[in-house]
MARKOLVEX-854072 format. One record per atom (N, C-alpha, C): x, y, z; residue in one letter. Coordinates in steps of 0.02 Angstrom, whole numbers, plus 32768, in hexadecimal, padded with zeros to 4 digits. Example, Ala and Ser with C-alpha at 12.3 -4.5 7.8 and 13.67 -1.06 7.14 Angstrom:
<pts>
82947EE48186a;82677F1F8186a;82947F5B8186a;82827F908162s;82AC7FCB8165s;82858002818As;
</pts>
This chain:
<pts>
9BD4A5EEAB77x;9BE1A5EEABBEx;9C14A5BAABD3x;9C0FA592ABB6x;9C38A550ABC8x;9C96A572ABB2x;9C91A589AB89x;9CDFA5A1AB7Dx;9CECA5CBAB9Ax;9CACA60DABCDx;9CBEA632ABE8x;9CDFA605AC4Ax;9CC8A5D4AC41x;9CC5A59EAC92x;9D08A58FAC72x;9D1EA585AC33x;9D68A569AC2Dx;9DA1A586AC43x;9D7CA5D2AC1Bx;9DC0A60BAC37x;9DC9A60BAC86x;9D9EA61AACADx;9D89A61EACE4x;9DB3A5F8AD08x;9D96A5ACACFBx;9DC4A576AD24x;9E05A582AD28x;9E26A577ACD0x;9E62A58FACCEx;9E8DA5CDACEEx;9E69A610ACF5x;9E84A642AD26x;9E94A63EAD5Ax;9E5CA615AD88x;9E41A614ADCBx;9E9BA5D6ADCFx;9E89A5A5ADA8x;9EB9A568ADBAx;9F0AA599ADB3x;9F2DA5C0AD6Bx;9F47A5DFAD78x;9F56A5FDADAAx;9F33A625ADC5x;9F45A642AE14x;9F6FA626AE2Fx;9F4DA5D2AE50x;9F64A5BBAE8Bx;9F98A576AE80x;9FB9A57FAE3Dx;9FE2A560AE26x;A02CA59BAE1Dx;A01DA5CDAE2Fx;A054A5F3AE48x;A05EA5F5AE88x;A0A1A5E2AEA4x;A0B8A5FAAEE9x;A0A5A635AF06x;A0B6A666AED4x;A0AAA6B5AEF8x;A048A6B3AF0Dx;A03BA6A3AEE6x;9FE0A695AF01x;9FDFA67BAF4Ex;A016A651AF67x;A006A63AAFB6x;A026A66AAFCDx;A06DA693AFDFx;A095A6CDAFF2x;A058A6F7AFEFx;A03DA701AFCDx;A011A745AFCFx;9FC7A738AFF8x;9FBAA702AFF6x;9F86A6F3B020x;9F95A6E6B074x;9FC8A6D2B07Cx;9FDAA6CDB0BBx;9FF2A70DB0D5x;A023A73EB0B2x;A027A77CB0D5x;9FF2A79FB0D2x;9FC0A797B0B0x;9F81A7BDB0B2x;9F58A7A7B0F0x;9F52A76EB0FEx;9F39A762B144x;9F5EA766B175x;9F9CA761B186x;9FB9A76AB1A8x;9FB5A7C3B1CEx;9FCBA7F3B193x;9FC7A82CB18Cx;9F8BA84BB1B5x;9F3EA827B183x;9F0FA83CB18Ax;9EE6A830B1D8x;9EF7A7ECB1D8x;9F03A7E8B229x;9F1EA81AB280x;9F56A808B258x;9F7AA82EB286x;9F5AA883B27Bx;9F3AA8A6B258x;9F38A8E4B255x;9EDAA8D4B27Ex;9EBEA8AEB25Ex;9E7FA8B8B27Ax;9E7AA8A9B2C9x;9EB0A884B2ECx;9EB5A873B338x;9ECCA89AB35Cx;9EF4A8C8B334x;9F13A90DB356x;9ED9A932B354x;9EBBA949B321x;9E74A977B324x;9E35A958B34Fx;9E37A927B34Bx;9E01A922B377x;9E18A911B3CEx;9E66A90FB3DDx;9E63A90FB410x;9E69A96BB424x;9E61A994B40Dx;9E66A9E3B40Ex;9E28A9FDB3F8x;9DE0A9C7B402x;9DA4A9E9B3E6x;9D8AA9F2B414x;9D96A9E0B462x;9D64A9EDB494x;9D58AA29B4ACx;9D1BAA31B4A8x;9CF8AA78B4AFx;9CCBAAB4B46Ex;9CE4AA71B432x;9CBCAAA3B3FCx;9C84AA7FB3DCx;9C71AA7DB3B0x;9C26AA65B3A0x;9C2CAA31B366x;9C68AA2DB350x;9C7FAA11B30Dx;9C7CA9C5B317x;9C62A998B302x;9C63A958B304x;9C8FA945B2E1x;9CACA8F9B2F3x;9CD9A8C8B2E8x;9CDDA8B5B2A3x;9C98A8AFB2A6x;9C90A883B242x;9CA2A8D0B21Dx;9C92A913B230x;9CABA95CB207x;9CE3A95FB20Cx;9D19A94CB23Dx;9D62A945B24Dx;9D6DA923B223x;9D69A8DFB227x;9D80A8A8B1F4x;9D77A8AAB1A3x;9D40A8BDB197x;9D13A8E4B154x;9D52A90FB13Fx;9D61A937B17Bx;9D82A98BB159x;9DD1A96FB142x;9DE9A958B177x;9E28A932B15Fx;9E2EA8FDB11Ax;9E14A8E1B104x;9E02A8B0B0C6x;9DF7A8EBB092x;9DDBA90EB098x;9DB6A935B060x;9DE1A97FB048x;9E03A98DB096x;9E34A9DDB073x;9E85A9C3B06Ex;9E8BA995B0A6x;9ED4A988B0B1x;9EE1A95BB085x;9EC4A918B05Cx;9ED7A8FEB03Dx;9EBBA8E1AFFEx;9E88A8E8AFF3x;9E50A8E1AFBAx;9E7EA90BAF82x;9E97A953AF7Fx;9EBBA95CAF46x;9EFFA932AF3Fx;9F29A91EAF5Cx;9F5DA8F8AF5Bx;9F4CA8B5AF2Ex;9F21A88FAF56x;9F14A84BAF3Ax;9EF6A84BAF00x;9EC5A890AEF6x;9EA9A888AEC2x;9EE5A8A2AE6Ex;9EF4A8C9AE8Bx;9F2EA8DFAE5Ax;9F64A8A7AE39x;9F6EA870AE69x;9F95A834AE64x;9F84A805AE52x;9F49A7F5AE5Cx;9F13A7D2AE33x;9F02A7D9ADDEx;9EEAA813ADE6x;9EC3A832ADA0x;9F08A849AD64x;9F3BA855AD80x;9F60A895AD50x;9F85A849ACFDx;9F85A813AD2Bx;9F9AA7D5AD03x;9F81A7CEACC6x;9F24A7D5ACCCx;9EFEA7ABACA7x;9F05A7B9AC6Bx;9F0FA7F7AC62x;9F2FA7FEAC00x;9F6CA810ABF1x;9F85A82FAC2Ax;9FBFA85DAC1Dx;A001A81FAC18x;9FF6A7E9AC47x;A010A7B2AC3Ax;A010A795ABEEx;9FD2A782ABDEx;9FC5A76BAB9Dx;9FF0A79CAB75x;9FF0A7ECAB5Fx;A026A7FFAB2Fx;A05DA7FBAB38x;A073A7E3AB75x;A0AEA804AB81x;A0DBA7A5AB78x;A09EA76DAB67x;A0C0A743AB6Ax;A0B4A733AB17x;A08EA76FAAF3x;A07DA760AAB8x;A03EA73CAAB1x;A018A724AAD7x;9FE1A6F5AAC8x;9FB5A6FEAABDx;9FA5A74DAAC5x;9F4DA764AAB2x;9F31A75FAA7Fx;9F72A776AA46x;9F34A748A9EEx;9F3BA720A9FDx;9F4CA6D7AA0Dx;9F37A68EAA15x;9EEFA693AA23x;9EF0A6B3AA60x;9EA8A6C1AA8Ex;9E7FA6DBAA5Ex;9E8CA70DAA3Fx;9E56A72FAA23x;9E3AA703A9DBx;9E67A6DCA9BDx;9E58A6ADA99Fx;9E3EA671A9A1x;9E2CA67AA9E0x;9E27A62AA9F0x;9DB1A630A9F7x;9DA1A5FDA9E7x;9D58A5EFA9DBx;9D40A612AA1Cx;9D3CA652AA29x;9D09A65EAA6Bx;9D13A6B4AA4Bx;9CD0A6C5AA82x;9CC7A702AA73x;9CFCA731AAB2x;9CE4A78DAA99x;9D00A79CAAC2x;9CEEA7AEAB1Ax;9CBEA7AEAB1Ex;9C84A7A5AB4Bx;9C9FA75AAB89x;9C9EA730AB75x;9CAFA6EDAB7Bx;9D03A700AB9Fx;9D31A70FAB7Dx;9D6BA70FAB91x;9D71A74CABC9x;9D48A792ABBBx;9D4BA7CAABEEx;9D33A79EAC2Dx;9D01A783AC48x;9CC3A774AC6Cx;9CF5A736AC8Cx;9D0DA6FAAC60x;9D32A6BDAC78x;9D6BA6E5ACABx;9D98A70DAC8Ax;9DC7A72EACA3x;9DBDA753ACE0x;9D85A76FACE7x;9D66A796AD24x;9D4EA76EAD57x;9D42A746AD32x;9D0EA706AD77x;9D53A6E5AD97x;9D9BA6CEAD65x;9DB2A6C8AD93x;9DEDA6EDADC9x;9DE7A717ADA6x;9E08A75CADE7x;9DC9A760AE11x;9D98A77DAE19x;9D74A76EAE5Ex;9D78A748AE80x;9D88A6F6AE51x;9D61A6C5AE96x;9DA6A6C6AEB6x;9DF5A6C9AEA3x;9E24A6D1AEB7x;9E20A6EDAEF9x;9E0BA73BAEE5x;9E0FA77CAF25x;9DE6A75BAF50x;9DA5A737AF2Ax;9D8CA72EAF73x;9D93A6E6AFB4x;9DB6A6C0AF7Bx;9DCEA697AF97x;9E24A69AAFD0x;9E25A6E1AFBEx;9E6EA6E7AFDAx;9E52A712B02Bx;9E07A736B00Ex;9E05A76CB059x;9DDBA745B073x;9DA3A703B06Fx;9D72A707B09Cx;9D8BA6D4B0DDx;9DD9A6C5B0CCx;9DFFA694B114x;9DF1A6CDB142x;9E0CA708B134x;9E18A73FB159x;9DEDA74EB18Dx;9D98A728B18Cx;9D84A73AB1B5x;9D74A6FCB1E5x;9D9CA6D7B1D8x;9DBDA6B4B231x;9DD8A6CEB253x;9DF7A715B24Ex;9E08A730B28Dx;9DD6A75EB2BDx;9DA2A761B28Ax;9D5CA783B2B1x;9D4BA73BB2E4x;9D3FA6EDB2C6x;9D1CA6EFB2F3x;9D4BA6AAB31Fx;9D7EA6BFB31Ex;9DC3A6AEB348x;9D9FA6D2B37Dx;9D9FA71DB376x;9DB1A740B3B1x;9D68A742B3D1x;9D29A72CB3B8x;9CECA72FB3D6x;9CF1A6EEB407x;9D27A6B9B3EAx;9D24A66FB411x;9D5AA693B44Bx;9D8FA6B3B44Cx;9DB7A6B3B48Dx;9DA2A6F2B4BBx;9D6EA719B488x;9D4DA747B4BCx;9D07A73EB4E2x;9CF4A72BB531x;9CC6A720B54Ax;9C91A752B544x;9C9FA7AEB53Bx;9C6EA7C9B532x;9C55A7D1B4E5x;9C6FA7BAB4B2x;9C5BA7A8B45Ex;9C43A77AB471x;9C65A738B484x;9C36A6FFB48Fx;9BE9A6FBB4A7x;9BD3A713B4D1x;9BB4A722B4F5x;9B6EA736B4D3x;9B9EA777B4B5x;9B67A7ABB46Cx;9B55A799B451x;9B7EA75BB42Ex;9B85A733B3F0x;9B80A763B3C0x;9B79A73CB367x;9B8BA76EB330x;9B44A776B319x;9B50A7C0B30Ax;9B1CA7D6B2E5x;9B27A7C5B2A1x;9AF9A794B27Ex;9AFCA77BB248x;9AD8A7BAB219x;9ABAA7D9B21Cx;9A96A80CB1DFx;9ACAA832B1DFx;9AF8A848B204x;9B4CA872B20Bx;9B71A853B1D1x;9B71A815B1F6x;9BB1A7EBB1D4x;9B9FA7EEB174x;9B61A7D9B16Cx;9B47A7D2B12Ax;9B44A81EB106x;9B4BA84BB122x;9B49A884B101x;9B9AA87FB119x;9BB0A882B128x;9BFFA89CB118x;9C18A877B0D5x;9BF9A836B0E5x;9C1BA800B0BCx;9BEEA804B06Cx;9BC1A828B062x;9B9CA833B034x;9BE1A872B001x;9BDBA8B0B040x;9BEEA8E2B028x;9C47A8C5B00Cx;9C6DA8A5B02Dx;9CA2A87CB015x;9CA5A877AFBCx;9C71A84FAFD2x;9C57A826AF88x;9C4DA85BAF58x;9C2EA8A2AF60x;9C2DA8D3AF3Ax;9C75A8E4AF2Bx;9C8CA903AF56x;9CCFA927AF4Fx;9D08A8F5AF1Fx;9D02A8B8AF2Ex;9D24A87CAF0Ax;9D13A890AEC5x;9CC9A878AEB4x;9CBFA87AAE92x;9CBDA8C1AE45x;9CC5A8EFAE7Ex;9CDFA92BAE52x;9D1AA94EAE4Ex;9D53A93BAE69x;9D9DA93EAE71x;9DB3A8FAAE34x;9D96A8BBAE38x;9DB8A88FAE07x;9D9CA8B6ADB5x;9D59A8C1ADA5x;9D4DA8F6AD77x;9D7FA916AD5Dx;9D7FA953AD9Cx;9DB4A97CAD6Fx;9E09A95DAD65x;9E07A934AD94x;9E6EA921AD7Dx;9E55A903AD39x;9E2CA8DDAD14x;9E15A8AFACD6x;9E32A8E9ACAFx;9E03A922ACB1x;9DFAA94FAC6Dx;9E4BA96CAC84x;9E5DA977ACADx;9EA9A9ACACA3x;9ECDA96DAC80x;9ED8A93FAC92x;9F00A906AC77x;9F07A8EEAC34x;9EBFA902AC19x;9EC0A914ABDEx;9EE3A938ABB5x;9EE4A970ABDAx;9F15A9ADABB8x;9F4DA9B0ABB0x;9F6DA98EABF1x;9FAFA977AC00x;9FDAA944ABD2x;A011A973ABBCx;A038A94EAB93x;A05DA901ABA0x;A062A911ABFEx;A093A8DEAC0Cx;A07FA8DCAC74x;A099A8C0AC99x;A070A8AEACCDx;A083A8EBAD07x;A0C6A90BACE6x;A0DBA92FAD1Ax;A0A2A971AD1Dx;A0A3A9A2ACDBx;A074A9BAACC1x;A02FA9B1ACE5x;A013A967ACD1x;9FE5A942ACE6x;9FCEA94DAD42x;9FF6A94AAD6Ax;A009A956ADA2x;9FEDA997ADC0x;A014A9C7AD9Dx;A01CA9FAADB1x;9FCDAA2BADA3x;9FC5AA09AD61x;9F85AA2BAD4Cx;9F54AA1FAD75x;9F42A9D2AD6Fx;9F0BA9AFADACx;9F05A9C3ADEDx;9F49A9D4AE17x;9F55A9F0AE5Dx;9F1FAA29AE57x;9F42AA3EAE3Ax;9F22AAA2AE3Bx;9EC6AAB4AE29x;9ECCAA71AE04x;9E7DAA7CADDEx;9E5AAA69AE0Ex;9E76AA2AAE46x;9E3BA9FBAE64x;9E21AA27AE9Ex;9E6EAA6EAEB7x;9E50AA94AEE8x;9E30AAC4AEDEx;9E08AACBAEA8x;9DE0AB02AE95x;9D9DAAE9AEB0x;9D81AAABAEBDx;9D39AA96AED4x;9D49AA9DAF12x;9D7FAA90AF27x;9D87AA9FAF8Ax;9D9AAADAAFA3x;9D96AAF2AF5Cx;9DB6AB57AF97x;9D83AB86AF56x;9D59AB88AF4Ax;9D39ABB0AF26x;9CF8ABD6AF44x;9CD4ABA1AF72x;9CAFABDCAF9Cx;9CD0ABF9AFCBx;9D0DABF2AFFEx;9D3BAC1EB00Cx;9D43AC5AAFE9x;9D6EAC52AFB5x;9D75AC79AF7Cx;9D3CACA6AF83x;9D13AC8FAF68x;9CC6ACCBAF5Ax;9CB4ACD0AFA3x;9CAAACCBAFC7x;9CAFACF1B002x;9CC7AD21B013x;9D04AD27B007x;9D3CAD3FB01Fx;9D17AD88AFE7x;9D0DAD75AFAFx;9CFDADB0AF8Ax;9CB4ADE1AF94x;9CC3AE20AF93x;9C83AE39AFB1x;9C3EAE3EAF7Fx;9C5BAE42AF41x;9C41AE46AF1Ax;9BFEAE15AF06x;9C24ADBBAF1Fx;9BFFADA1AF1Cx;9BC2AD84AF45x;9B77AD74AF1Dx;9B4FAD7BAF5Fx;9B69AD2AAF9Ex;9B52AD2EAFBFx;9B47AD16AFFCx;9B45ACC1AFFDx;9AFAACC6AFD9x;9AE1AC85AFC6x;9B00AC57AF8Fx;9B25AC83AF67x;9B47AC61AF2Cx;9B89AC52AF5Dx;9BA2AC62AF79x;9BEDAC48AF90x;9BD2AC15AFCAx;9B96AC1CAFEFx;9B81ABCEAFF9x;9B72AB95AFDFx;9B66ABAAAFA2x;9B4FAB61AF75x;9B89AB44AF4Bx;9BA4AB72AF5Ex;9BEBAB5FAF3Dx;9C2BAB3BAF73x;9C16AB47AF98x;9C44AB31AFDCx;9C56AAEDAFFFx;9C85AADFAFEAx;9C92AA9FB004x;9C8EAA98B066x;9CA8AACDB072x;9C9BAAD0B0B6x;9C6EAAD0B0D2x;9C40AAEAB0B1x;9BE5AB04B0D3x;9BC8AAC9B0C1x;9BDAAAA4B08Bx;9BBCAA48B081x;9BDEAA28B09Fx;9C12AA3BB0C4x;9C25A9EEB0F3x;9C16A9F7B11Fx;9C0EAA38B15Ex;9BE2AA2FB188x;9B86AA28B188x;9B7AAA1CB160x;9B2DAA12B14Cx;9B24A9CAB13Cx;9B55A9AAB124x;9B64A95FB114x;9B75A944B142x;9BB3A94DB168x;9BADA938B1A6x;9B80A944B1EFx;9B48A96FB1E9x;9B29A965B22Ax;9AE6A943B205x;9AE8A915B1D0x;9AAAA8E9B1B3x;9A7BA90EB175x;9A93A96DB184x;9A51A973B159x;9A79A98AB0FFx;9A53A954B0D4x;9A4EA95EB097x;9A37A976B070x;9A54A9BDB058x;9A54A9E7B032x;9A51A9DFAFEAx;9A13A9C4AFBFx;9A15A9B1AF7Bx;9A23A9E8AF48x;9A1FAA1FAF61x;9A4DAA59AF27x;9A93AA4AAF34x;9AADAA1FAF62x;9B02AA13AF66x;9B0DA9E4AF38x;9AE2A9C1AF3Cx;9AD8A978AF15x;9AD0A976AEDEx;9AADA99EAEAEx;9AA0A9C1AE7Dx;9AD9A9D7AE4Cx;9AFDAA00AE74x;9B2BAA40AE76x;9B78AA01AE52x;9B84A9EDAE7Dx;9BCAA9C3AE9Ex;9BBEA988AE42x;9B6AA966AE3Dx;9B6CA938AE07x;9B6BA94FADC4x;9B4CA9A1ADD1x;9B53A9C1AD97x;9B9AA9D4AD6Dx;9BBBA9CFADB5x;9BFBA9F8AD98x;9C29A9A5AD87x;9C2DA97CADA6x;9C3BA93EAD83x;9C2FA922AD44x;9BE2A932AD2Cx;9BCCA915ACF0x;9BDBA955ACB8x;9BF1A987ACC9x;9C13A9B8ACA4x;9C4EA9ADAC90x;9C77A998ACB4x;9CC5A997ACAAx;9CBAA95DAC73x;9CADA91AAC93x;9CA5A8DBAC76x;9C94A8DCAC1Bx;9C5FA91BAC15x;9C46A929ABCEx;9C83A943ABB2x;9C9EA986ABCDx;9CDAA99DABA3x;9D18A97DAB98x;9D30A944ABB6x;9D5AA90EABB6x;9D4EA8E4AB9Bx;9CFFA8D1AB7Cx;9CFCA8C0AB54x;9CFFA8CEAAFEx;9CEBA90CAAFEx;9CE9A942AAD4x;9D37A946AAB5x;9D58A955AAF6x;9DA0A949AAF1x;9DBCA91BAAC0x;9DC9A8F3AADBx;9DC8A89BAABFx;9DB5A89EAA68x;9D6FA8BBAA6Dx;9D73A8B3AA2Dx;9D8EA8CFA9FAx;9D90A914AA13x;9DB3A94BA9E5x;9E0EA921A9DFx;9E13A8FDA9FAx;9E5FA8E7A9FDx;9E65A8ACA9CEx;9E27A88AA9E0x;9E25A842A99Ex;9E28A85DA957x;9E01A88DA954x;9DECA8B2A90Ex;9E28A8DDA90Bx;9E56A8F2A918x;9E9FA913A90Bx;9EBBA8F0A8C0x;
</pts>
């Protein structure tokens, strides 16, 4: 564990020892900002809450971006700078290096989106009828729960495509495409008639963020979202090894 806290540090510190790590964090709030103040000044009259506004923006508009920019590095970098047999030679398992590497692309993403929600409660301080309401904290904690899911299963899959990826552009491109398959797939099966009903709800990123954001927690989401995390994580590891043993 201790060499897996090494990698970790080292990623996490990587990050924010690149310039482009602040550029991307600031147009992301900036961005993310500005899009959630426009939507919620155009929500009066529907039923949709603030923390689901703010939630929905973080999670469709930019969760694949950051996460793609984040994650596509963590190996595809390493071949492409030559360094992965070092790595794979070096005294740790592969488990250790998948897991170090993953822990620190999450804490990254989540250290880059959870500023983002100063503009929620910016606008509860300059608005007298939010003020007033004040925040529904079981809202806020389920949005910010369901966050933590979606994070946590978007950095997943950029790990394992990155793997695959020869080189970062590759890397990129693969991760983009893969990470929007957890955010448009109960769409998807919806959309199809074929499939039943209840399966394109449990699959639905949409139908769990409004259920997350009005407080109530859905532990088949929870389930669902960690299962499919500790899946990827195994075959990337799996990965890994089949690559040491080459």
């Amino acid at each position: 564990m201790r060499k897996g806290f090494t990698i970790w540090r080292r990623e996490l510190g990587s990050g924010f020892l690149s310039p482009v790590a602040y550029v991307i964090m600031a147009l992301f709030l900036a961005v993310s900002g500005w899009v959630f103040l426009q939507l919620a000044a155009g929500n009066s009259g529907t039923d949709e809450s603030l923390i689901s506004l703010l939630v929905r923006v973080i999670v469709f508009l930019w969760l694949p971006v950051l996460a793609t920019v984040v994650t596509m590095r963590t190996f595809a970098e390493e071949k492409q700078r030559e360094t992965i047999e070092t790595l794979l030679t070096a005294p740790v398992t592969e488990a250790e290096v998948v897991l170090g590497k993953y822990a620190g692309a999450l804490s990254f993403l989540l250290l880059a989106t959870l500023p983002a929600l100063g503009g929620f409660f910016l606008l509860v301080r300059v608005s007298p009828g939010l003020a007033r309401a004040g925040v529904d904290w079981g809202a806020l904690g389920g949005g910010l729960l369901f966050l933590l899911l979606m994070a946590a299963t978007c950095a997943s899959v950029g790990i394992l495509m990155s793997l695959f990826a020869r080189n970062q552009v590759v890397a990129a491109m693969s991760c983009f495409s893969a990470i929007l398959v957890p955010l448009i797939v109960g769409q998807a099966l919806g959309a199809t008639a074929s499939a039943p009903a209840w399966v394109a709800d449990a699959v639905s990123a949409e139908v769990h963020l409004k259920a997350f954001c009005r407080g109530l927690i859905d532990s088949r989401a929870v389930v669902f979202y960690v299962s499919v995390t500790v899946f990827l994580l195994f075959l990337s590891v799996r990965v890994l090894e089949v690559r040491r043993w080459k």
